[in-house]
Rosetta silent file (secondary structure, phi, psi, omega in degrees, C-alpha in Angstrom):
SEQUENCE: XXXXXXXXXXXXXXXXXXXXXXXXXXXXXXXXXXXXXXXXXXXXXXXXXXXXXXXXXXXXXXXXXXXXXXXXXXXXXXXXXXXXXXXXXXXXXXXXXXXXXXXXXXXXXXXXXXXXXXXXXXXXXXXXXXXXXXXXXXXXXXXXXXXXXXXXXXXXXXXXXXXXXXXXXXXXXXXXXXXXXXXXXXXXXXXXXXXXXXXXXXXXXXXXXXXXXXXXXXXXXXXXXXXXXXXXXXXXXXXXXXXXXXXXXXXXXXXXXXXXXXXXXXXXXXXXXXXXXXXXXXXXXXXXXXXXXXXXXXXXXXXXXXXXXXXXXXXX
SCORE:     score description
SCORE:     0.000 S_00000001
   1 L     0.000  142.819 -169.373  -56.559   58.374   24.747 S_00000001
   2 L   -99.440  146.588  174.338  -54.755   55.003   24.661 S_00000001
   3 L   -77.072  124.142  167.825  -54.543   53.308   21.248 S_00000001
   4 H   -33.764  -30.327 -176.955  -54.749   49.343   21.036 S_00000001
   5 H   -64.782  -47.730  179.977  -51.288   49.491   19.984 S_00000001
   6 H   -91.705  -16.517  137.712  -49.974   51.026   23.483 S_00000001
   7 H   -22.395  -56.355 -173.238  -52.709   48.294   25.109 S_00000001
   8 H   -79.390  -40.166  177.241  -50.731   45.778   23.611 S_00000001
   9 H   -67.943  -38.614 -169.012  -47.345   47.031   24.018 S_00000001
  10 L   -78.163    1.475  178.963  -47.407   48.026   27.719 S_00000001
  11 L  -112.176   41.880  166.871  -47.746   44.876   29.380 S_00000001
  12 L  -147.965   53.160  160.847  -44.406   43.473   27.593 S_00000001
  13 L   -76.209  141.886  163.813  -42.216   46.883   27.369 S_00000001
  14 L   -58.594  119.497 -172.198  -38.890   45.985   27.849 S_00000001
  15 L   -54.581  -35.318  169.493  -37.049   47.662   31.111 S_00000001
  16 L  -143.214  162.760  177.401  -34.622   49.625   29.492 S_00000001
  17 L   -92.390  120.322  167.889  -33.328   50.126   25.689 S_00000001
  18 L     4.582  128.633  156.812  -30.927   48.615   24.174 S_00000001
  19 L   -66.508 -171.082  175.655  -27.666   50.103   23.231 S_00000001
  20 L  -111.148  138.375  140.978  -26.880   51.827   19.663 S_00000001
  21 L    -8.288  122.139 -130.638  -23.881   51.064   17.492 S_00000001
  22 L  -120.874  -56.784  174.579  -21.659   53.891   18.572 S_00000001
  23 L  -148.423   99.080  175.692  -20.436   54.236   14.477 S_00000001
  24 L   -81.004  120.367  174.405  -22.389   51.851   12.585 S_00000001
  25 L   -83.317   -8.833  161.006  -21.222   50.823    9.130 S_00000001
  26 E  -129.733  149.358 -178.166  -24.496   50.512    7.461 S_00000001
  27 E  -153.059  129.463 -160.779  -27.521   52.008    8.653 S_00000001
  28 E  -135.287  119.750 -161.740  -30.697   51.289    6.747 S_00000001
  29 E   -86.535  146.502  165.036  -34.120   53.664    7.173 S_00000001
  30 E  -110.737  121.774  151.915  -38.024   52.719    6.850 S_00000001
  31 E   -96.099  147.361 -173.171  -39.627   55.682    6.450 S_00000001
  32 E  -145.493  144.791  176.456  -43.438   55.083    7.658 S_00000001
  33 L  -126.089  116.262 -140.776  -46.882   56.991    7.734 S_00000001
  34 L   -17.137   83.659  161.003  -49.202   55.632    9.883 S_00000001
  35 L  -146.417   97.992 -176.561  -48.429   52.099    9.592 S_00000001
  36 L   -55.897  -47.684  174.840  -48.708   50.461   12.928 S_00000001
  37 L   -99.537  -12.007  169.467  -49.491   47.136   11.902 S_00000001
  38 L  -108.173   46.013  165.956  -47.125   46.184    9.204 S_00000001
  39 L   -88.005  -50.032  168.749  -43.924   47.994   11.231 S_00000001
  40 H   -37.977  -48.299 -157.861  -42.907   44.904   13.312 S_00000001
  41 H   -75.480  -23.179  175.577  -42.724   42.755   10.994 S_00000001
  42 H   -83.182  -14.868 -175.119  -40.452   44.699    8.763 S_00000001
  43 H   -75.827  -43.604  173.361  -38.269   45.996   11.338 S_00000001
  44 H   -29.395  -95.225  176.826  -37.878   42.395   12.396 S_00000001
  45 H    -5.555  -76.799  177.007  -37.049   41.120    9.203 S_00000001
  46 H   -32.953  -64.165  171.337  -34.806   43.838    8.266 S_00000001
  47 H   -71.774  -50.032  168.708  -32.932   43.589   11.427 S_00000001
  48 H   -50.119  -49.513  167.024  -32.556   39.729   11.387 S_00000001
  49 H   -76.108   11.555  170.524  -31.234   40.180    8.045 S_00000001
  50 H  -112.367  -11.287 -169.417  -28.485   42.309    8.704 S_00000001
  51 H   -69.263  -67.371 -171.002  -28.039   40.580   11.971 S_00000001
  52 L  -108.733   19.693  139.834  -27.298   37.688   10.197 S_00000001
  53 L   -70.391  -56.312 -166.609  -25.402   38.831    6.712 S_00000001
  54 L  -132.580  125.960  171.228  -23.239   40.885    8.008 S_00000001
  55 L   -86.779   87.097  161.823  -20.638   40.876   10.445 S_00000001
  56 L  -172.096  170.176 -167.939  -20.466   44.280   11.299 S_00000001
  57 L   -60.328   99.657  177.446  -22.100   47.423   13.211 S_00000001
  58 E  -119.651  160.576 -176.035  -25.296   48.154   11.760 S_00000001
  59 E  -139.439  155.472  178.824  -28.255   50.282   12.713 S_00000001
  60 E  -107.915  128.807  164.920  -31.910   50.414   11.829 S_00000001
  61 E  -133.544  151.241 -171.128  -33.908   53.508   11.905 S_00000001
  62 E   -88.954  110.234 -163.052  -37.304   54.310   11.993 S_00000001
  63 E  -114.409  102.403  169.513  -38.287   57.721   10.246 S_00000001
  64 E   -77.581  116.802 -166.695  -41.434   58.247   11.243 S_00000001
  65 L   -81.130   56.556  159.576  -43.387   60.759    8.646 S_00000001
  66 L    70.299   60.359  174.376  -45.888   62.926   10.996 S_00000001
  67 L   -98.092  153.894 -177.801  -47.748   59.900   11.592 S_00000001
  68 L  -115.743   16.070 -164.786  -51.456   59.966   13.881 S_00000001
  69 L  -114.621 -146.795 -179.773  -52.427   56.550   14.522 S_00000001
  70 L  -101.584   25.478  175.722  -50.041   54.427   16.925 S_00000001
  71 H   -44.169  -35.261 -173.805  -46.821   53.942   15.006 S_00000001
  72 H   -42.799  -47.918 -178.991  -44.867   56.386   17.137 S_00000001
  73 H   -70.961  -43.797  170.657  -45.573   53.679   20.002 S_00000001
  74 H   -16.018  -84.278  157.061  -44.877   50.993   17.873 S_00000001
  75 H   -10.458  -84.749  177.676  -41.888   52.430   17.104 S_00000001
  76 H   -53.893  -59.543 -179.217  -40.357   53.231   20.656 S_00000001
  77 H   -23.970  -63.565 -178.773  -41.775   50.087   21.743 S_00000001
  78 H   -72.316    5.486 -152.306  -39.131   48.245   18.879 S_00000001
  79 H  -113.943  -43.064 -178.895  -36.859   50.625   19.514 S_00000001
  80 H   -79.519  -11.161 -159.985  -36.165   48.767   23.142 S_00000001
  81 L  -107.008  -26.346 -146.793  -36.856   45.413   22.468 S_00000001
  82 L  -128.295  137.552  138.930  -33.969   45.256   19.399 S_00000001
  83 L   -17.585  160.484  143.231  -30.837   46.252   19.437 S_00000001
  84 L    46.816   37.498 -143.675  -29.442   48.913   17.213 S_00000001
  85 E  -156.679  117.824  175.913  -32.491   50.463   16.659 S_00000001
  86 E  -146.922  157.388 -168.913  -33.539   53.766   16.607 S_00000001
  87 E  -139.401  135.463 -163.081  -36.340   55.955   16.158 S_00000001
  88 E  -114.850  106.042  167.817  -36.550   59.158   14.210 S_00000001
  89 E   -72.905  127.112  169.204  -39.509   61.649   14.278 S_00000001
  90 L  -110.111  120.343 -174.745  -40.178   63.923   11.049 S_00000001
  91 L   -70.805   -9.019  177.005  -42.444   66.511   12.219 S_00000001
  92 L  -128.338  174.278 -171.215  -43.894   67.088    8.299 S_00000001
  93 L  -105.997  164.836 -131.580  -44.636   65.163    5.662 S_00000001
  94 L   151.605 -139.771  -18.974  -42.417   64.300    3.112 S_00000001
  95 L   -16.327  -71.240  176.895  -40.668   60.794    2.020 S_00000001
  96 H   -45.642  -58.418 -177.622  -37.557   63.195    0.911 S_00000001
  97 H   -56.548  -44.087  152.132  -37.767   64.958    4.229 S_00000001
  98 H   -67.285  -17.535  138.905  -37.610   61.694    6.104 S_00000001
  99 H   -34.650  -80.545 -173.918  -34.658   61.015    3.973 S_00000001
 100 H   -47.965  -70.461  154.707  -32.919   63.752    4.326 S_00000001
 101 H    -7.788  -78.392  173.669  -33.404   63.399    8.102 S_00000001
 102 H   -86.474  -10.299  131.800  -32.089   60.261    8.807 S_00000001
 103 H   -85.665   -3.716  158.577  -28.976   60.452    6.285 S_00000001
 104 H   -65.441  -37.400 -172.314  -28.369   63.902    7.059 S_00000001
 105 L  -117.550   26.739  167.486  -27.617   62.711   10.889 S_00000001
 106 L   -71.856 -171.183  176.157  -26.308   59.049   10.020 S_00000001
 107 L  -169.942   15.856  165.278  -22.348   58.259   10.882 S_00000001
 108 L   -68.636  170.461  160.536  -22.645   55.332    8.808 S_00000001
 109 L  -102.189    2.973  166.011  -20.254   54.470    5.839 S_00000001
 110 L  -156.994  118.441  169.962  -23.526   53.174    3.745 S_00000001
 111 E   -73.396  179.295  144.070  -27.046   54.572    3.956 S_00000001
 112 E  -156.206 -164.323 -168.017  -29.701   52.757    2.610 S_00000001
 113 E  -163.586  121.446  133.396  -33.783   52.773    2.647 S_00000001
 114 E  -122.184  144.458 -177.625  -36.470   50.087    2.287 S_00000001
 115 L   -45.417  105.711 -169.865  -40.067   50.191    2.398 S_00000001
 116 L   -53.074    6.975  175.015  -42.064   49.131    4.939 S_00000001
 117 L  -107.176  -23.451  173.852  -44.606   47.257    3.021 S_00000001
 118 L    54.099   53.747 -176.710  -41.702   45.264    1.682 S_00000001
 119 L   -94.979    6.642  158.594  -42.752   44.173   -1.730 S_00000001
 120 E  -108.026  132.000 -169.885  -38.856   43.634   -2.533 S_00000001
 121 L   -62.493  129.159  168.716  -37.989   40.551   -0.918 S_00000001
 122 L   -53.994  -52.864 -166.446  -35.419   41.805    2.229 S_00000001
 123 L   -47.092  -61.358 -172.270  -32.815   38.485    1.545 S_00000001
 124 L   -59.587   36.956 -179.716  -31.578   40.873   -1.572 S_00000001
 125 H   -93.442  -28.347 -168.389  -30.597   43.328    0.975 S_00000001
 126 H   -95.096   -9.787 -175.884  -27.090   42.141    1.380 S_00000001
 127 H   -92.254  -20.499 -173.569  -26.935   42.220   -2.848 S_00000001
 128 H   -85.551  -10.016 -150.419  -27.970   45.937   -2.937 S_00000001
 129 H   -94.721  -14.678 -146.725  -25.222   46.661    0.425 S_00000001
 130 H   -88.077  -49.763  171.424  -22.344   44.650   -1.095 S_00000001
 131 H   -48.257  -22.792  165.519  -21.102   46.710   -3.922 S_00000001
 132 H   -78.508  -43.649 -179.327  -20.857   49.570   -1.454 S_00000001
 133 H   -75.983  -41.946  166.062  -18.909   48.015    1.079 S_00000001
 134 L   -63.461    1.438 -179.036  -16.689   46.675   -1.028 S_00000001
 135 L    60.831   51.147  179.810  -15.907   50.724   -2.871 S_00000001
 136 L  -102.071   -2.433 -159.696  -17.445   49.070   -6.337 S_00000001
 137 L  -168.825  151.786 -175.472  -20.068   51.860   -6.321 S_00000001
 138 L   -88.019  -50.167 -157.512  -21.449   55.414   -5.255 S_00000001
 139 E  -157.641  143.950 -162.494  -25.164   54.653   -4.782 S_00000001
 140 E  -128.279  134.498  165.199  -26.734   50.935   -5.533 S_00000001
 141 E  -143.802  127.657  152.216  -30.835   51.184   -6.604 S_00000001
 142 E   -95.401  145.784  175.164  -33.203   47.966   -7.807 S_00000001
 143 E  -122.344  133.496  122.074  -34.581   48.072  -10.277 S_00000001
 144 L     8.935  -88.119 -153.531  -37.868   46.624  -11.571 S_00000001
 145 L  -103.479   17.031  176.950  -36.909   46.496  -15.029 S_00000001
 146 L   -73.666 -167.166  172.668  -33.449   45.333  -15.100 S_00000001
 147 L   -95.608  143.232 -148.859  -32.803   42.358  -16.573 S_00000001
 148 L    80.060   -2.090 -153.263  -33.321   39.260  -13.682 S_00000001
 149 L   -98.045  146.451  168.867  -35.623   40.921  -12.070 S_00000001
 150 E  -107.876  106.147  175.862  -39.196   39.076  -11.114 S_00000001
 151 E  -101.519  149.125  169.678  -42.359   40.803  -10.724 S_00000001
 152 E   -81.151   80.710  178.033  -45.676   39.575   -8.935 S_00000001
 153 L    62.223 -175.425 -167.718  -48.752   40.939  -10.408 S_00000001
 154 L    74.124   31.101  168.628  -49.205   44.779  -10.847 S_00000001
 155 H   -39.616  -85.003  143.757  -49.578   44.820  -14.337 S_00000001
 156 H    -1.760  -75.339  167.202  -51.306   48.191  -14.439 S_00000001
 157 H   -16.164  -55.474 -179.111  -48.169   49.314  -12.265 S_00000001
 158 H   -73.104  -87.371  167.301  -45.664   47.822  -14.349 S_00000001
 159 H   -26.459  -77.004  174.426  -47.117   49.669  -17.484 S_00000001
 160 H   -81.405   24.918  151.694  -46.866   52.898  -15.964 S_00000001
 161 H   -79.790  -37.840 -173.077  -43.558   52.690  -14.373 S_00000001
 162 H   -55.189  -42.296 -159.645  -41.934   51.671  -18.356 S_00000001
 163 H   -61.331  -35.375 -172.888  -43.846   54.925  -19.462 S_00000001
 164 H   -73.209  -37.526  167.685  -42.862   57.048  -17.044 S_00000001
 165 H   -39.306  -45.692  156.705  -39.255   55.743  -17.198 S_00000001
 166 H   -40.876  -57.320 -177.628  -39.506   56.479  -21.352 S_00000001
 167 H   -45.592  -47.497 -176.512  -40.390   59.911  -19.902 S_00000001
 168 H   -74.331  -47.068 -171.482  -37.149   60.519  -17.487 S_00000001
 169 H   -62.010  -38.578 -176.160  -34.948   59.035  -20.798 S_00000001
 170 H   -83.606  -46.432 -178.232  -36.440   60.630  -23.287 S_00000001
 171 H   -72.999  -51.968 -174.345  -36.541   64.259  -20.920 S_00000001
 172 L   -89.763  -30.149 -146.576  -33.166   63.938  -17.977 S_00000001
 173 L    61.873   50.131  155.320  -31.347   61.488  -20.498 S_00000001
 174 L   -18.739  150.330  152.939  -31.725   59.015  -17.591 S_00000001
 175 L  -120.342  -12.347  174.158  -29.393   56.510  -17.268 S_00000001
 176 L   -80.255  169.337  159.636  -31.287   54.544  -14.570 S_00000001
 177 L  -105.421  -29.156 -146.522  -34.692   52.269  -15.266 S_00000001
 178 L  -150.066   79.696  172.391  -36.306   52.313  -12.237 S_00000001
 179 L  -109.012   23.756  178.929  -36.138   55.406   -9.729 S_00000001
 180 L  -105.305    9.962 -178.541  -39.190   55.046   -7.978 S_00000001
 181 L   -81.377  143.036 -168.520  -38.496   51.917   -6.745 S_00000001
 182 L   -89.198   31.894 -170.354  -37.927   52.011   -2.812 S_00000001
 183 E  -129.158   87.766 -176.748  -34.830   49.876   -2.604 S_00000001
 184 E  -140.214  163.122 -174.444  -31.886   52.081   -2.116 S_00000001
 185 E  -152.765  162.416  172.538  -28.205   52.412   -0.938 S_00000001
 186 E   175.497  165.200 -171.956  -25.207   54.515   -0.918 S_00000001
 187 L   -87.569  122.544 -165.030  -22.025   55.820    0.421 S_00000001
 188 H   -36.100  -57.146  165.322  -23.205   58.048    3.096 S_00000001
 189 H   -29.418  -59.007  143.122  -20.196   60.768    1.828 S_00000001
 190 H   -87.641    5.385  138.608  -21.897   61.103   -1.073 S_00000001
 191 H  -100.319   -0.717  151.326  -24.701   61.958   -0.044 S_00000001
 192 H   -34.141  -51.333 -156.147  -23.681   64.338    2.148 S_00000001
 193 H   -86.551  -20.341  166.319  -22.367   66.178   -0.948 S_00000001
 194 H   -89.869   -5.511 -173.359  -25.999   65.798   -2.834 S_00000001
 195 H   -65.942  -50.923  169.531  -28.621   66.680   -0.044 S_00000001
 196 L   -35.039  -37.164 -160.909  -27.343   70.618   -0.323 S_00000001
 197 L  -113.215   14.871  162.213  -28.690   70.432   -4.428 S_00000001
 198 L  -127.139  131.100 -166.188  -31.767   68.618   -3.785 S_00000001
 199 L   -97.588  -18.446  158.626  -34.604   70.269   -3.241 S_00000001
 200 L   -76.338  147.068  168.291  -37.858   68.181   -3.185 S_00000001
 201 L  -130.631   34.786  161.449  -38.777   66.380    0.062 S_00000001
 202 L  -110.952 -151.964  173.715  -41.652   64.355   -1.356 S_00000001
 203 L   -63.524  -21.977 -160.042  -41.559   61.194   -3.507 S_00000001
 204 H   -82.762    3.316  177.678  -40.007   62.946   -6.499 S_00000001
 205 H   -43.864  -65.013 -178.621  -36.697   63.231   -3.739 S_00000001
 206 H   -51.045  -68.844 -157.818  -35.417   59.557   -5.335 S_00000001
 207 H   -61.974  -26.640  163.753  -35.813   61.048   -8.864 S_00000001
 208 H   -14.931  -71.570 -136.087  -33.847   63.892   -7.389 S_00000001
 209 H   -96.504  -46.621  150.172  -31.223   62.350   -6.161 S_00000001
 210 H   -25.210  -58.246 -172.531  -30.404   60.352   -9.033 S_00000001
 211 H   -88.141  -51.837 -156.646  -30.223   62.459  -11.694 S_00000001
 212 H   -73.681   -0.220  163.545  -28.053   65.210   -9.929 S_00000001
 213 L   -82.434  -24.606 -171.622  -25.471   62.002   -8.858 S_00000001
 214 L   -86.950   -7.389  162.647  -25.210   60.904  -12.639 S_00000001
 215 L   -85.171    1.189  174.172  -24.857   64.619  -13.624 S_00000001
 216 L  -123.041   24.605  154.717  -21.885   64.679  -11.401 S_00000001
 217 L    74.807   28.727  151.587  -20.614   61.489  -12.623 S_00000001
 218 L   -62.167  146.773  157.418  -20.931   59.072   -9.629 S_00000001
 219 L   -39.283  118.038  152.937  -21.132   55.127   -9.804 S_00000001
 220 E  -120.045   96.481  164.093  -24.871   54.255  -10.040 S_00000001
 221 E   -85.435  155.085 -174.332  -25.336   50.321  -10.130 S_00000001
 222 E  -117.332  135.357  151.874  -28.897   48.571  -10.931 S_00000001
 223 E  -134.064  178.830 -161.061  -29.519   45.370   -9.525 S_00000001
 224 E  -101.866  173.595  169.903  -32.259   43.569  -10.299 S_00000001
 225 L  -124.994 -175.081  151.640  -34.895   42.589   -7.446 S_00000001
 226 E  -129.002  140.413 -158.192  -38.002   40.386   -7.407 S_00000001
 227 E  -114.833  136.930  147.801  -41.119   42.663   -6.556 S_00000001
 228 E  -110.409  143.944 -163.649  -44.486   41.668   -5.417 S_00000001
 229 L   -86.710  116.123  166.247  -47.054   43.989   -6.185 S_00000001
 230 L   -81.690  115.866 -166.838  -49.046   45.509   -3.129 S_00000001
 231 L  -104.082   25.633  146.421  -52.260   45.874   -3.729 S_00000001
 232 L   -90.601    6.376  165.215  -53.211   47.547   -1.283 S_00000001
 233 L   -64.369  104.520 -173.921  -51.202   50.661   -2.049 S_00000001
 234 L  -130.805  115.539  179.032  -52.980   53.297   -3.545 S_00000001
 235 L   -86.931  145.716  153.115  -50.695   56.216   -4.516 S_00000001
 236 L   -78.038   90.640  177.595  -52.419   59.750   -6.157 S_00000001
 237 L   -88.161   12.863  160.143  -51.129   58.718   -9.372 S_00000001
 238 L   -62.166  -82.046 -158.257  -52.663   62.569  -11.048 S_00000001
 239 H   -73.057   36.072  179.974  -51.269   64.662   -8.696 S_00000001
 240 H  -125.232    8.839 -149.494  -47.956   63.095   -8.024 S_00000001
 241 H  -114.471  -55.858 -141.145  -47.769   62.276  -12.038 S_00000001
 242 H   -87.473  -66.463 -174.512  -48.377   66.625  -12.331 S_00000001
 243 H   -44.017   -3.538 -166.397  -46.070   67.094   -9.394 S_00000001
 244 H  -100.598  -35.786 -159.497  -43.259   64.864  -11.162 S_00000001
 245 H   -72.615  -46.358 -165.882  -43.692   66.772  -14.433 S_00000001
 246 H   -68.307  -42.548  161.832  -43.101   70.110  -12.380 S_00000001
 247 H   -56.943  -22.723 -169.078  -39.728   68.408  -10.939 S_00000001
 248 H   -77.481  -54.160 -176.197  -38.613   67.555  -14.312 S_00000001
 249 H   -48.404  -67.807 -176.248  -38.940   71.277  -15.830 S_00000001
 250 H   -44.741  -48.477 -175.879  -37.280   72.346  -12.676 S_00000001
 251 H   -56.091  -38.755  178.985  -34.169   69.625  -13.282 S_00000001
 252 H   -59.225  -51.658 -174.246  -34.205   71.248  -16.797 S_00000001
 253 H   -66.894  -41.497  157.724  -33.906   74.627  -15.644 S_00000001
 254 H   -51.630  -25.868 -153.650  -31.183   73.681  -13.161 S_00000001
 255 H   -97.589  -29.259 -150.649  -29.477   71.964  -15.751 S_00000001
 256 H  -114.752  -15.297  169.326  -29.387   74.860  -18.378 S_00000001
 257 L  -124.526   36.741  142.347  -28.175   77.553  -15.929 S_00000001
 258 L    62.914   42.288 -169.379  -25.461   75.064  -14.226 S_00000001
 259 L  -109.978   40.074 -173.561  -27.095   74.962  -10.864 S_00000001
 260 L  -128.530    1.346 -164.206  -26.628   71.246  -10.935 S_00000001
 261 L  -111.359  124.814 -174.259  -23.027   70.589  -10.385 S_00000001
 262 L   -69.278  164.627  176.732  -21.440   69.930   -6.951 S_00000001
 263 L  -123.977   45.974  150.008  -18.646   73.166   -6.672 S_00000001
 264 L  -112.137   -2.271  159.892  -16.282   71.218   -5.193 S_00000001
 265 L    -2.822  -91.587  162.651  -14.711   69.815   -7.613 S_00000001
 266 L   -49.355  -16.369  155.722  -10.594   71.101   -6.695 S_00000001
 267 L   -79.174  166.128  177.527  -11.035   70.300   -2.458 S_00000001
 268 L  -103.891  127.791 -169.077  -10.202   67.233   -1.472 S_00000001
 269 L   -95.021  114.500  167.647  -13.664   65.235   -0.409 S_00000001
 270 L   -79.903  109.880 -159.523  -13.691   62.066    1.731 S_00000001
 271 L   122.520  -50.933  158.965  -14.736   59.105    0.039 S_00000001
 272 L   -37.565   98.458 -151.471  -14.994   60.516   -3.053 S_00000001
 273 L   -85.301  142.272  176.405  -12.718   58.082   -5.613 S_00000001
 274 H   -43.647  -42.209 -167.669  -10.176   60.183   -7.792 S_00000001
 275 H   -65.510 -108.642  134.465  -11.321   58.654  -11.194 S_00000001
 276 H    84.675  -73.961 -119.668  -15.038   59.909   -9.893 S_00000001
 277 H   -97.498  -31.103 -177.734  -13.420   63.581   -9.306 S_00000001
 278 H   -58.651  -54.410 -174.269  -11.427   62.791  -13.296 S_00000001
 279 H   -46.255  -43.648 -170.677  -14.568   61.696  -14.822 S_00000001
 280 H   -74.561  -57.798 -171.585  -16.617   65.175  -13.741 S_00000001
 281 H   -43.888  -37.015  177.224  -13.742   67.224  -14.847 S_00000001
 282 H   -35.954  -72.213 -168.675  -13.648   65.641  -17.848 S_00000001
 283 H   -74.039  -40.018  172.480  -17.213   65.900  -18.491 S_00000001
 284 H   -80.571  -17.843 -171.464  -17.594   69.976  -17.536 S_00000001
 285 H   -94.500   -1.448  164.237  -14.421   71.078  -19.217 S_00000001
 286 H   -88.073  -17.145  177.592  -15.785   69.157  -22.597 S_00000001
 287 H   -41.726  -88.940 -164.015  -18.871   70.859  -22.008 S_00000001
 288 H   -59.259  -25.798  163.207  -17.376   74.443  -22.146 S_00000001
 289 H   -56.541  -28.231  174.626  -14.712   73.561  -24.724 S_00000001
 290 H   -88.372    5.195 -177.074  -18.011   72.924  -27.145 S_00000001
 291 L   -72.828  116.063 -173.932  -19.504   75.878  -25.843 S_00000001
 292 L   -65.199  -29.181  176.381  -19.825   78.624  -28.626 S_00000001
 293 L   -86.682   33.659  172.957  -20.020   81.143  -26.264 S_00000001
 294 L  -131.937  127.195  148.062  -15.973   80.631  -24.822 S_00000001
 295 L   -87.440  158.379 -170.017  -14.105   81.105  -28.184 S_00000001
 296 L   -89.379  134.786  164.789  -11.011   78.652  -28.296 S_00000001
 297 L   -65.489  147.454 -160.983   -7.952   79.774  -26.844 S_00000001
 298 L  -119.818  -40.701  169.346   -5.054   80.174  -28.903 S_00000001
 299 L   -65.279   14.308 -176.268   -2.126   81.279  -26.360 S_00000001
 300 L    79.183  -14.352 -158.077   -1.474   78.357  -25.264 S_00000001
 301 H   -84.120  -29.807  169.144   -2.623   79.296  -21.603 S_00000001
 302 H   -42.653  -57.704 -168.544   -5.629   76.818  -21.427 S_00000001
 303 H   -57.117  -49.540  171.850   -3.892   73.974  -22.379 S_00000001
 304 H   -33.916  -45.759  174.265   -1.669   74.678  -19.356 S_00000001
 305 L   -45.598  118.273  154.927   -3.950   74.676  -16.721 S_00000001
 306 H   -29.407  -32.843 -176.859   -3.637   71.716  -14.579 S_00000001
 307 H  -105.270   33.889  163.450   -7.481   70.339  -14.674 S_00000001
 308 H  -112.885   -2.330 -173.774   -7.507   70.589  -18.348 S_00000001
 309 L   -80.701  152.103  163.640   -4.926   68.046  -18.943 S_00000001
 310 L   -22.686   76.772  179.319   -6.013   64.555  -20.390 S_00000001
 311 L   -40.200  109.499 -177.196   -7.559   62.474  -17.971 S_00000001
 312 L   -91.050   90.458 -179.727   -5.868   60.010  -16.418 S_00000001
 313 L   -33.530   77.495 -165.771   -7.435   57.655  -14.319 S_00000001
 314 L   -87.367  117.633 -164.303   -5.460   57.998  -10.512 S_00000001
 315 L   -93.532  149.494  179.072   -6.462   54.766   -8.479 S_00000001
 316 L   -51.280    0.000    0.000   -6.854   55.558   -4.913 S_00000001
């Protein structure tokens, strides 16, 4: 059965599609669940503003979540008319799984993700992209609550994002504000090296993804956005509130039997900045020196060891 959507689309399809970026230095994902009618306008957007930010090879892609209505056509349909443009099916459902998708099979040097409802204004797209391009940072997220940031209504929202945020600070020792916000970027390299240790593929995927880069001591910058509240968004804030609680216990349990740590540590990684690879050493070998259960060596042979030496900051 034809949809209004491929009614509308078929009598201006485009003859053939566009090429792609061959190796695209940014590449920046929507993930979408049946939303047909506000997909143009954001791909649009999206893509004019990278069009015309940045000079250099960028790609957009469309991660379509196991959607039923007509996005799929939607989708190809934009996928022909634009440039640089590509469209990505996820056969389950999932926000993390269309993550993981589409930056598991990027070839960008910076992933990034915004939301197709777009209640952070797209012009601050080039403020979350910049810090990345430039090596200033591992993974760039807005936040909501940073200081500069302007929110639109959502009051109600607003409330329970501080509390739950109190929650991650007071429980992960957080160092973020705001990781449910849908405005993220990062160098594609590292996340290569976190997708292996994260294990949700729903919404709690961002809280994920977060915590296990600041437990391995990547750059995480906050910038601030300005948010309009959609109010037509209605999330299941029980179960994804029960389902968050169940990720947290799980980070805790990861965290306390040392399943949380990349174990690469001593290869050499690409991308990865030395002070980065200084910092983590740093931070697991003070660990286990305060650990009661290692007694302190005495023979001298510790102190010897090459990764146990003082850290010293080695600039690329």
């Amino acid at each position: 059965m034809r949809t209004k959507a491929d009614n509308t689309i078929a009598a201006s399809r485009p003859a053939r599609a566009p090429a792609l970026n061959p190796s695209p230095r940014v590449e920046v994902v929507i993930p979408v669940h049946n939303q047909e009618r506000a997909l143009p306008e954001a791909v649009r957007q999206v893509h004019a503003c990278l069009a015309a930010t940045h000079a250099l090879p960028f790609r957009v892609t469309i991660a379509d979540i196991a959607s039923s209505d007509g996005t799929a056509t939607v989708a190809r349909f934009l996928a022909r008319e634009l440039p640089n443009l590509r469209y990505l099916h996820i056969a389950a459902p999932g926000r993390g799984r269309a993550l993981r998708g589409a930056w598991g099979s990027s070839d960008a040097e910076v992933v990034a993700c915004v939301d197709v409802d777009r209640p952070t204004d797209i012009v601050q797209l080039p403020a979350l992209l910049g810090p990345l391009l430039a090596g200033r940072a591992d993974l760039v997220v807005g936040s909501r609550l940073a200081p500069g940031a302007q929110l639109t209504g959502g009051f109600r929202r607003q409330a329970i994002s501080r509390s739950y945020n109190a929650l991650l600070g007071c429980a992960l020792a957080a160092a973020f504000s705001d990781p449910q916000c849908g405005f993220k970027a990062a160098r594609r390299a590292i996340i290569g090296e976190l997708l292996p240790l994260i294990e949700d593929e729903g919404s709690f995927f961002d809280i994920e993804l977060l915590y296990l880069a600041q437990r391995n001591s990547f750059s995480i910058r906050e910038v601030p956005v300005d948010w309009v509240d959609d109010r037509d968004a209605r999330a299941p804030i029980t179960r994804t509130a029960i389902e968050d609680l169940r990720g947290i216990a799980r980070l805790l349990r990861r965290t306390r039997d040392g399943r949380d740590l990349i174990n690469t540590l001593d290869r050499g990684v690409p991308g990865r900045q030395r002070a980065s690879v200084v910092r983590t050493r740093a931070a697991i070998h003070d660990r286990a020196r305060r650990s009661p259960a290692r007694p302190a060596r005495t023979d001298g042979c510790r102190a010897s060891r090459p990764d146990t030496q003082p850290a010293t900051p080695v600039l690329p």
